[in-house]
Every structure is written in structure tokens, then in C-alpha cells.
C-alpha positions in Angstrom: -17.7 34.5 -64.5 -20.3 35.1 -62.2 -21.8 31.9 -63.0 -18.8 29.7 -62.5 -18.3 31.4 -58.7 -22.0 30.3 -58.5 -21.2 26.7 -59.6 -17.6 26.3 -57.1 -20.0 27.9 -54.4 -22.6 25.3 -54.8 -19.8 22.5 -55.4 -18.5 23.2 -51.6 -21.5 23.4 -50.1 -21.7 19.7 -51.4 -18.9 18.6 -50.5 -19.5 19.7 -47.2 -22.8 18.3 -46.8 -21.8 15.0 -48.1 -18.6 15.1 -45.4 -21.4 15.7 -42.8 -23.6 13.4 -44.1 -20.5 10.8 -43.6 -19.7 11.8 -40.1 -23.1 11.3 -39.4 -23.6 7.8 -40.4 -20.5 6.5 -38.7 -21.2 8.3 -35.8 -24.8 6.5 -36.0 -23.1 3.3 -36.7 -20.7 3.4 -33.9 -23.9 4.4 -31.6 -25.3 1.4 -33.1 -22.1 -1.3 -32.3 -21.5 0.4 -28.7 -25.6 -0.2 -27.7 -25.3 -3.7 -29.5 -22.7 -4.6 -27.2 -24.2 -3.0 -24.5 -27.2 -5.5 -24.7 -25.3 -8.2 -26.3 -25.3 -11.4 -24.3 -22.7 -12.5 -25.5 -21.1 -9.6 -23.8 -22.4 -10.0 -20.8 -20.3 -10.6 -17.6 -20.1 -14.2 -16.8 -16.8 -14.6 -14.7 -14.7 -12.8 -12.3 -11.5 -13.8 -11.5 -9.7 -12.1 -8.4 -5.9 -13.3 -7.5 -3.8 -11.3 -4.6 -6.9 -11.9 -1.9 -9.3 -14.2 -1.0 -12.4 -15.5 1.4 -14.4 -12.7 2.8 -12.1 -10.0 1.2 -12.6 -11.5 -2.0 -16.7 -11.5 -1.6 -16.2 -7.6 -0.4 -14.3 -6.8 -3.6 -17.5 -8.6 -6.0 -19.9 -6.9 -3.8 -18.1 -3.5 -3.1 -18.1 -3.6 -7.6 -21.7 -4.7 -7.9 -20.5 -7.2 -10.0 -22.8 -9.5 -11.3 -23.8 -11.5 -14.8 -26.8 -8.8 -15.7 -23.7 -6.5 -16.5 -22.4 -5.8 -19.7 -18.4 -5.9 -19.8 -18.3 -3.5 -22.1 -20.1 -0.7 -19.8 -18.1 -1.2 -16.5 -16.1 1.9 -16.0 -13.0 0.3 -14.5 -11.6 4.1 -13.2 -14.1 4.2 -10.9 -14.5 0.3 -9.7 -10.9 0.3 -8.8 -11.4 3.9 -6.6 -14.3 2.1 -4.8 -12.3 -1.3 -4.4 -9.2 0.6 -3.2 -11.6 2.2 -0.6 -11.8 -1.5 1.0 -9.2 -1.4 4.7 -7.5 -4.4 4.0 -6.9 -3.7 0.2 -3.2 -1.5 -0.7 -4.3 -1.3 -4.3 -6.1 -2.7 -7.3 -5.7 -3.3 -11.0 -8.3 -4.4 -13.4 -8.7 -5.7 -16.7 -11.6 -6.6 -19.4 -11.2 -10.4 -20.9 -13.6 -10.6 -23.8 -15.7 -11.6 -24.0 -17.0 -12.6 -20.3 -14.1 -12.2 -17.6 -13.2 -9.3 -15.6 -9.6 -10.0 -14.0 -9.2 -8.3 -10.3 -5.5 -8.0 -9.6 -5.7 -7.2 -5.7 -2.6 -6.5 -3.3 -3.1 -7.3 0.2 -2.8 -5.2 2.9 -0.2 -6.9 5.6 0.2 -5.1 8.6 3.9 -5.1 10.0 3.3 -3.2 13.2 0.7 -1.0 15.0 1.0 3.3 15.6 0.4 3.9 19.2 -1.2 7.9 19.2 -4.6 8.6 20.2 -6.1 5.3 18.9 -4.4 2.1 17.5 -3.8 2.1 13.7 -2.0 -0.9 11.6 1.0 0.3 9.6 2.0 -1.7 6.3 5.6 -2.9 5.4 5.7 0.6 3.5 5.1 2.9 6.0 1.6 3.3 5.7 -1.2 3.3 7.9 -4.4 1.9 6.7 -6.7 1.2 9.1 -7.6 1.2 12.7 -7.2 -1.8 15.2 -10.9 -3.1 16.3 -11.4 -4.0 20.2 -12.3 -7.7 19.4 -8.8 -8.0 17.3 -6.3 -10.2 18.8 -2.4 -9.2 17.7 0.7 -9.8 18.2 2.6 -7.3 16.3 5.8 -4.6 17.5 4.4 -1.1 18.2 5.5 2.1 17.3 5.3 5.0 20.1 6.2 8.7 19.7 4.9 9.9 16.2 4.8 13.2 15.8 1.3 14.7 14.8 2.8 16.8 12.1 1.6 15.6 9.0 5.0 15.3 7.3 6.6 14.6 9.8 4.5 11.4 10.9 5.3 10.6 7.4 8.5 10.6 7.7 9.1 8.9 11.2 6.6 6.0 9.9 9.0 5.4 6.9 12.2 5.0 9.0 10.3 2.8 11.5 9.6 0.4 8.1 12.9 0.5 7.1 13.9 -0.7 10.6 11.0 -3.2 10.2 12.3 -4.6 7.3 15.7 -4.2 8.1 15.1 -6.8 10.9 13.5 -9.2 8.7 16.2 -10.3 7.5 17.9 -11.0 11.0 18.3 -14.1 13.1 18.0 -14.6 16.9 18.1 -12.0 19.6 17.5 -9.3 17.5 15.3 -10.6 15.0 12.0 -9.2 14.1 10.3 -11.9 16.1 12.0 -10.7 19.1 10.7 -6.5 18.3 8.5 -5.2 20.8 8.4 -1.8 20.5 9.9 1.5 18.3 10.0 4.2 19.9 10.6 7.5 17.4 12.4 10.5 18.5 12.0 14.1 17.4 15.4 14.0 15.6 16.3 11.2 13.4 17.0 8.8 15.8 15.1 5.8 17.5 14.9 3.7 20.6 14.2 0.1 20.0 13.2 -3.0 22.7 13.3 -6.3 22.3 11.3 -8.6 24.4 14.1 -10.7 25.7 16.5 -7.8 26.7 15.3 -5.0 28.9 17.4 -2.3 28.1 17.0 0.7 25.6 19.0 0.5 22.3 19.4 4.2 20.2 19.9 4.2 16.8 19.9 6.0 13.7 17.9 3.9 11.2 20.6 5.1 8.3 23.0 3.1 10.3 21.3 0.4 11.1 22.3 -2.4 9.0 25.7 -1.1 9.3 25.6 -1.7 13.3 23.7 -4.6 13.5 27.3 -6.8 13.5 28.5 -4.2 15.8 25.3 -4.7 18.6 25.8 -8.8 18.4 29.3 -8.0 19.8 28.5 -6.2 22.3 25.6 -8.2 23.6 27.7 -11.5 23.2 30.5 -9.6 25.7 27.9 -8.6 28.1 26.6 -12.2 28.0 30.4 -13.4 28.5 31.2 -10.8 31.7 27.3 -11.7 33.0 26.7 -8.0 32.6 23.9 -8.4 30.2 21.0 -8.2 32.8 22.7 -4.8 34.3 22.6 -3.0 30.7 20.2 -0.1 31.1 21.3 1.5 27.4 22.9 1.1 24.4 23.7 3.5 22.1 25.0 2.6 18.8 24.6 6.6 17.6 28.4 6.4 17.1 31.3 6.3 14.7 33.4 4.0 16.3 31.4 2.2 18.4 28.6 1.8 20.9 28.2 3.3 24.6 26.5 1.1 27.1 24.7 2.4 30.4 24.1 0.1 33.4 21.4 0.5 36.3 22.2 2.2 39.5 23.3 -0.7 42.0 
């Protein structure tokens, strides 16, 4: 009896030691593959492919990666490139992927500024809302500014958001109040707006909700002002109405 426990004792133990004796080798052989292709040349990085930018952006992204053909594909840690190339101003985001067995594919979206933040210093704001990096001195633009955001965190969030969707609300507009004709948004501490256009001196208040809703609305009553030749004398107008819109002329 005693004997037989003996012999399933010393049966388990081998077991065991041949199942760690197993792990072991694989986990040697895998050590073995991974440093082969670590060193491999035929693993090496020999092209990089970047869509979505290009020029000196493009160069920034290669160099910004310290990409280059004494790297092994297999080692780049593509977590980390994409933080470092995401870190670039003009660069929203980036997405990357391994080609074996040479090519590393850099996805890149643009960053394409829609209008400039006016606060303490000049930043550009995306279509989205977002602002992503500050206007140099020896830049020349011509884009709309936005006046009026509120230093609040979540609130700046907020305001810069509606100003977008008044920004691409516009886009899609023709003539006097088309994009091309926006000089300025200015954001109020409730959820309306005043906008300018550079061809018509006169305040227009909005809620950016209603925009697209009033937009037919404002090119009747700018095309009776133009008819009664009151257009020039128009100091307001509000479209922050139900029925309708409320215009305000200069003294005299």
C-alpha cells in the first residue's frame, strides 16, 4: 500500500516536471522566433507609407517616429508612436499599421483650422470645436474669429462646439451669408450668439439650435431691407424668436 502511494507520488512529480520541462522549451523557442525577427533582415523596415498629410508634416511624422531602415518592424511599439505623432500641432489623430514584412502604414488626419479663439492669445479651432494650436506672429490668415469664450473649462467647451456648428452650418450657404462672408462670432453667456458678416454692419443674435431653421427667415428680411433701402440703417437683428425676427436701426 504504502508502496503504490510511493509510486503515484513519484508518477506526479513526473508529470509535472515533464509539463515544466515543455513550457520551458516553447517558451525558449518563442524567445528564439521573437529575437530571430528582431534581427532578421528580412524584417527590417524598408518603407513607410503616410496618406492624410504631406511635405514638411509628412517628414515631422518619420522623424517625430524615429523611423528609419535599421528598425525591425516587428519591435516598433505602435501605442506609443501614435501618442508621440499625435503630439505633432497640425496632426487631429493617427492610425498605424504593420505590413509584413517591410511597410509601416501612417494613416494621418489633418488638422484644418475653421476659425481662430480670440482670449488672451490667438489659438486655431478645428471644424470640431477644438483648439489645437496657437497662431504664430509671422502667420498670415484669413479666417472668422470667435470673441467672448468663457474661461470655464466646460463651459469654453461648450460655447466652442456651438460656434462649429454655426461654422459648418454656414458652409453649406450661398451669398451674403455664406461662410466666406463670416467675420466674427461673438459667444454669449447664455446660449445665444452674435454673428457679423463683412458685407453688413449690423449685429445678428441667434440661437445656434435655430439656426438652420432661420437662415430662410434672415434672407427675407435682408432682401426687404435691400427693397425699402433700409439695409444700411439696420443696427440689429434678432432672429431669437418664434415667429419671427426683430430689427433695430441707428439713431438718426
Amino acid at each position: 500500500m504504502a508502496f503504490s502511494l510511493i509510486n503515484r507520488i513519484g508518477f506526479g512529480f513526473a508529470k509535472i516536471f515533464c509539463l515544466i520541462l515543455t513550457v520551458a522549451i516553447i517558451s525558449l523557442s518563442f524567445i528564439s522566433i521573437y529575437h530571430y525577427l528582431l534581427t532578421s533582415p528580412y524584417m527590417k523596415l524598408r518603407q513607410v507609407k503616410v496618406t492624410g498629410v504631406d511635405g514638411e508634416i509628412r517628414h515631422d511624422l518619420i522623424r517625430i517616429g524615429g523611423l528609419n531602415s535599421e528598425l525591425s518592424l516587428v519591435s516598433l511599439n505602435l501605442k506609443k508612436l501614435k501618442q508621440k505623432m499625435e503630439e505633432h500641432p497640425w496632426v487631429r489623430s493617427v492610425k498605424l499599421e504593420r505590413r509584413f514584412p517591410h511597410s509601416l502604414i501612417i494613416l494621418a488626419e489633418k488638422q484644418i483650422p475653421s476659425a481662430l479663439v480670440v482670449t488672451d492669445k490667438i489659438h486655431y479651432m478645428n471644424r470640431q470645436g477644438e483648439i489645437f494650436k496657437e497662431v504664430d506672429d509671422s502667420e498670415e490668415i484669413d479666417l472668422p474669429i470667435i470673441t467672448g469664450a468663457s474661461r470655464d473649462i466646460l463651459e469654453n467647451h461648450e460655447q466652442l462646439h456651438r460656434a462649429a456648428r454655426v461654422i459648418r452650418t454656414l458652409e453649406s450657404e450661398r451669398g451674403l451669408w455664406s461662410l466666406g462672408e463670416l467675420s466674427e462670432i461673438h459667444l454669449n453667456r447664455n446660449r445665444g450668439m452674435s454673428i457679423y458678416f463683412s458685407h453688413f454692419a449690423a449685429e445678428i443674435k441667434v440661437t445656434v439650435e435655430d439656426l438652420v431653421d432661420k437662415m430662410d427667415g434672415l434672407n427675407k428680411v435682408a432682401e426687404h431691407l435691400t427693397r425699402t433701402g433700409r439695409i444700411h440703417q439696420v443696427d440689429r437683428i434678432d432672429l431669437d424668436y418664434v415667429d419671427g425676427a426683430v430689427v433695430s436701426f441707428r439713431k438718426g
